[in-house]
C-alpha positions in Angstrom: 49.3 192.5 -29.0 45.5 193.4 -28.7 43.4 190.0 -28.3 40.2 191.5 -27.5 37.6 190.7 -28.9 35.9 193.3 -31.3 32.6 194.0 -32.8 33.9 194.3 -36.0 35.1 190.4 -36.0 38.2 188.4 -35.1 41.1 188.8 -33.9 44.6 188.9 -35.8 45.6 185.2 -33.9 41.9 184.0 -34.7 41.6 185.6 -38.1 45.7 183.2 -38.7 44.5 180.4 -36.7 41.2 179.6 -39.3 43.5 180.3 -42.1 45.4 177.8 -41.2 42.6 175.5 -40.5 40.6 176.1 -44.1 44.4 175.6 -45.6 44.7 172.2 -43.8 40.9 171.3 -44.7 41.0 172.1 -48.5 44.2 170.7 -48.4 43.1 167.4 -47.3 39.5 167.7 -49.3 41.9 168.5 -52.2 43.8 165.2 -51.5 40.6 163.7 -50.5 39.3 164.3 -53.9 42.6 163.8 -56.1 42.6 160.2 -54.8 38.8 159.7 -55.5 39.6 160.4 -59.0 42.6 158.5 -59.2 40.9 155.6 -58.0 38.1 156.1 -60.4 40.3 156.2 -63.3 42.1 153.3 -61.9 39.5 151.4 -61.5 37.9 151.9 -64.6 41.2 151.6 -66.9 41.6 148.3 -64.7 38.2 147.1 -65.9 38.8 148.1 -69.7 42.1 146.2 -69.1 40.9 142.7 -67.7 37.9 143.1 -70.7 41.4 143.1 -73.3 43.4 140.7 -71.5 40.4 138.2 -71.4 39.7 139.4 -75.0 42.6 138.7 -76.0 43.5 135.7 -74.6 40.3 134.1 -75.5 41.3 135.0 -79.3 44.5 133.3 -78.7 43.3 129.6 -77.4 41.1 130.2 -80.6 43.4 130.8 -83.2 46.0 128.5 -82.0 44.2 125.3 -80.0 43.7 123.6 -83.3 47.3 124.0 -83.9 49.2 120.8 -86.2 52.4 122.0 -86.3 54.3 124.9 -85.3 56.2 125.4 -88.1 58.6 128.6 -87.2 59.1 130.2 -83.5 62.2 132.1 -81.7 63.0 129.5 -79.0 61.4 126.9 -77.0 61.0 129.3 -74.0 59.9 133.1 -73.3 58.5 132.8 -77.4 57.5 136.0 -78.6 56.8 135.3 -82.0 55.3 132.3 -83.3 53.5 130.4 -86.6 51.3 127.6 -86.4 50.0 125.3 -89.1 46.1 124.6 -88.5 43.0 123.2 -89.9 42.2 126.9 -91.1 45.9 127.8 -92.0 48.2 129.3 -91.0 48.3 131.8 -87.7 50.9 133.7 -86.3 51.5 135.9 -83.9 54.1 138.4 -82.6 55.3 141.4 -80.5 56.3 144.1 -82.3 57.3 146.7 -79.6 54.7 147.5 -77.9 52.1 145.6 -80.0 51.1 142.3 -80.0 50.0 141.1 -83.8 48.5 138.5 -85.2 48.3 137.5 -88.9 47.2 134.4 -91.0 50.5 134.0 -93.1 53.6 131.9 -93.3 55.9 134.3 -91.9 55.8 136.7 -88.5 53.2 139.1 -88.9 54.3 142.5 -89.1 52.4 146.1 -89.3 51.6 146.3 -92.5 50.3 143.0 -93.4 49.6 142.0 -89.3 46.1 143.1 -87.6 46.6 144.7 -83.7 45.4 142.1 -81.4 46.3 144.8 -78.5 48.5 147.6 -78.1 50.7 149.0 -75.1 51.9 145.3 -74.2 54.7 145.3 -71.4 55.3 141.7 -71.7 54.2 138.7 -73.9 55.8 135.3 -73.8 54.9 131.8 -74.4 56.5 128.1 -73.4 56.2 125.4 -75.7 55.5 122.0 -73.4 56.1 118.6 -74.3 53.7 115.6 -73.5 56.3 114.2 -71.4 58.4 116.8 -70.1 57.9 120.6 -68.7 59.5 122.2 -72.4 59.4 121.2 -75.5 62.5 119.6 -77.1 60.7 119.3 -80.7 57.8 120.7 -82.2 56.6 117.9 -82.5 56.5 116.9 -78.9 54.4 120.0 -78.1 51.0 119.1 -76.0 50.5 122.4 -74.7 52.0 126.1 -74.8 51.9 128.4 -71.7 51.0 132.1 -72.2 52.1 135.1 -70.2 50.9 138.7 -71.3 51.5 141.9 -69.3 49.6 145.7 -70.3 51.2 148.3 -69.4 48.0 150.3 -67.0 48.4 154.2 -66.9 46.5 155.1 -63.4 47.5 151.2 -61.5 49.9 148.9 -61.6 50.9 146.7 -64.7 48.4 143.9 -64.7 49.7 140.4 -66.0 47.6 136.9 -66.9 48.7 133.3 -67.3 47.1 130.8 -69.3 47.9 127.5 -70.5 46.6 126.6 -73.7 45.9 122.6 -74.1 46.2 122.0 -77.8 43.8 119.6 -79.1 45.4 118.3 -82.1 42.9 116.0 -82.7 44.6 112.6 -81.7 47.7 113.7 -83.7 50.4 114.3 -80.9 53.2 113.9 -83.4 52.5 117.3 -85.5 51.3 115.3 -88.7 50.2 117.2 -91.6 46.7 118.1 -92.4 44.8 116.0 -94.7 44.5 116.0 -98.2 42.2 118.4 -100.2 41.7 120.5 -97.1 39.6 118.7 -95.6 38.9 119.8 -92.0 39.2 116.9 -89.1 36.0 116.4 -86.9 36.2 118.6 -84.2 34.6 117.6 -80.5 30.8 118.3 -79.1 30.4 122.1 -78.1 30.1 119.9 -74.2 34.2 118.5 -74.0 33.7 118.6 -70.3 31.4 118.3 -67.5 31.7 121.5 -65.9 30.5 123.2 -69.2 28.1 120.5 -70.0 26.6 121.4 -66.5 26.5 124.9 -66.8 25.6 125.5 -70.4 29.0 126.8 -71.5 32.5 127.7 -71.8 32.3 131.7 -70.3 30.5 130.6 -67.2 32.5 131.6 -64.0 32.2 128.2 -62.7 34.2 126.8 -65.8 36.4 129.9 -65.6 37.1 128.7 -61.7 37.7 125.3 -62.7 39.7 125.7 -65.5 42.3 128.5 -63.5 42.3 125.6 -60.6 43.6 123.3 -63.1 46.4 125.6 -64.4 47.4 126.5 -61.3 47.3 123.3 -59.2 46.9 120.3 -61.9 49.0 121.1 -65.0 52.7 122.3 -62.5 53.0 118.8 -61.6 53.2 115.1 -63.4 50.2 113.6 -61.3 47.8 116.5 -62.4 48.9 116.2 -65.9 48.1 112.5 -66.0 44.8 113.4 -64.3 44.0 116.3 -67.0 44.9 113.3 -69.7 42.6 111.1 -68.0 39.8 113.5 -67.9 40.0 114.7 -71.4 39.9 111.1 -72.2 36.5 110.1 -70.5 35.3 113.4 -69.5 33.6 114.2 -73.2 31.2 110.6 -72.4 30.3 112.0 -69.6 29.9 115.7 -70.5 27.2 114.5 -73.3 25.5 112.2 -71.4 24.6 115.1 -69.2 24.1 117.4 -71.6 21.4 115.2 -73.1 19.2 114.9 -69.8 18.1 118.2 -67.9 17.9 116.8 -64.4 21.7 114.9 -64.8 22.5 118.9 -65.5 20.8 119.8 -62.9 22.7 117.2 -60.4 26.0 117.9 -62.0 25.0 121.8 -61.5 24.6 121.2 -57.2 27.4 118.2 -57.2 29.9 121.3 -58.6 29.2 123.9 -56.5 31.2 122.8 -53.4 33.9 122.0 -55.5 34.0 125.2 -57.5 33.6 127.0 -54.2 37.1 125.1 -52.9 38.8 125.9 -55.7 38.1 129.5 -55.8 39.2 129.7 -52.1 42.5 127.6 -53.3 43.3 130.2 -56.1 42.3 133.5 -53.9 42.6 132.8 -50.4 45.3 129.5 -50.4 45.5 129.5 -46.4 41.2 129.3 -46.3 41.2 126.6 -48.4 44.2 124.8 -46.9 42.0 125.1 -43.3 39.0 123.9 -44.6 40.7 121.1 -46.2 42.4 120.4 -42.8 38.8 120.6 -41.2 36.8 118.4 -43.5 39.8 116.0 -42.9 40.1 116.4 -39.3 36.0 115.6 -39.3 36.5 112.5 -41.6 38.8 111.4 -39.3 36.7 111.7 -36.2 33.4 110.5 -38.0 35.3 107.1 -38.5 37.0 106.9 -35.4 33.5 107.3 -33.7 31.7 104.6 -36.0 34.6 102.4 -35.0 34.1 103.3 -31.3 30.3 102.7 -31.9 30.5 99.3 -33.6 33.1 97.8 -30.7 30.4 99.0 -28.3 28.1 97.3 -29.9 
């Protein structure tokens, strides 16, 4: 074969061997590209999808927090379909397919007479809790329901939240009816806790932070349960009196930071949080054994 170079251009082996190499280039600029668009539509159906999620979830704490009595519901555990008596009347909420409903009668809600809270739902379930126990025996024992919901994404993976929603119930624990002539019971100060009261309300990320800590790490367990019931006992006192004074704010504001800043690492980065833990101990420790040391010197 003739690999001499011409005047009239390249050879037959250097004329195959940049073939090949623009084949392997726009393959790879091809692929480069394909997953640059993937992961723009990924990422921007992921954004729509946490928007709906929190949407949605933020409808259903709501709708159901005031909740008296829940007065019809498939099970105690992995609920898909539920009916609560409230101060406004009744709410309910189900998942028809793939399509979680909510409507404002007696009975499940159902296409026709339901409204589309969200659509493509891969999973919705809910756990009725008791005030003393992890589930629910009664209605009438319920304190708090836990709420999973799943979307079923097109470009990533399916994205699910928890939630556990506290029900107020307004001192009435044991699912009494409402009172006569419909009249509606006082409902707590816009500032029920200090972390809101601080930071001038309920969407602020530093609430958000807080109030994920406390489902993940406070509610699981007896100890943080009976410290949740302690704090929604005293915490409204407090959470006015420093709503009603700028510079309490203020100190409440700087005093929460540090704390709000552990807790993220806790929920995100476990390990992190664990180690600085570890580390403010360890320096607690050392601190006091020193002071000790200094004082016997003395």
């Amino acid at each position: 074969m003739n690999t001499q170079h011409t005047a009239n251009g390249f050879t037959l082996i250097e004329l195959i061997a940049v073939i090949v190499l623009v084949g392997i280039l726009a393959a790879a600029g091809g692929m480069f590209f394909a997953d640059g668009a993937r992961g723009y539509m990924a990422v921007r159906e992921s954004s729509d999808i946490s928007q709906k999620l929190d949407l949605t979830i933020m409808r259903l704490e709501r709708e159901f927090r005031e909740s008296l009595e829940i007065t019809k519901h498939n099970g105690f555990t992995d609920i898909s379909k539920m009916v609560a008596e409230t101060p406004a009347g009744f709410r309910s909420v189900a998942l028809n397919g793939e399509t979680l409903l909510m409507g404002k009668g007696e009975d499940y809600p159902t296409p026709s007479d339901g409204y589309v809270l969200m659509d493509h739902v891969k999973n919705f379930s809910m756990t009725l809790n008791s005030a003393k126990d992890e589930k629910a025996s009664a209605s009438e024992d319920i304190s708090s329901i836990s709420i999973t919901l799943s979307y079923a994404a097109q470009y990533g993976k399916t994205q699910t939240v928890r939630t556990t929603l506290f029900l107020r119930n307004n001192g009435n624990i044991g699912s009494s009816t409402p009172p006569p002539g419909g009249v509606t019971p006082p409902e707590p100060g816009d500032h029920c806790f200090v972390a809101t009261a601080a930071c001038g309300g309920d969407l602020h990320p530093m609430v958000r932070t807080l109030r994920a800590f406390r489902d993940e790490y406070l509610a699981p367990w007896a100890g943080g349960r009976a410290f949740i019931s302690a704090y929604y006992t005293y915490g409204p006192y407090f959470a006015n009196a420093i709503a009603q004074h700028p510079v309490a704010k203020i100190c409440a504001y700087i005093a929460l930071l540090p704390l709000t800043g552990l807790a993220a690492l806790l929920l995100w980065s476990p390990l992190g949080g664990f180690a600085i833990l570890l580390a403010l101990c360890g320096i607690f420790c050392i601190s006091k054994h020193a002071y000790k040391r200094a004082r016997h010197v003395a």
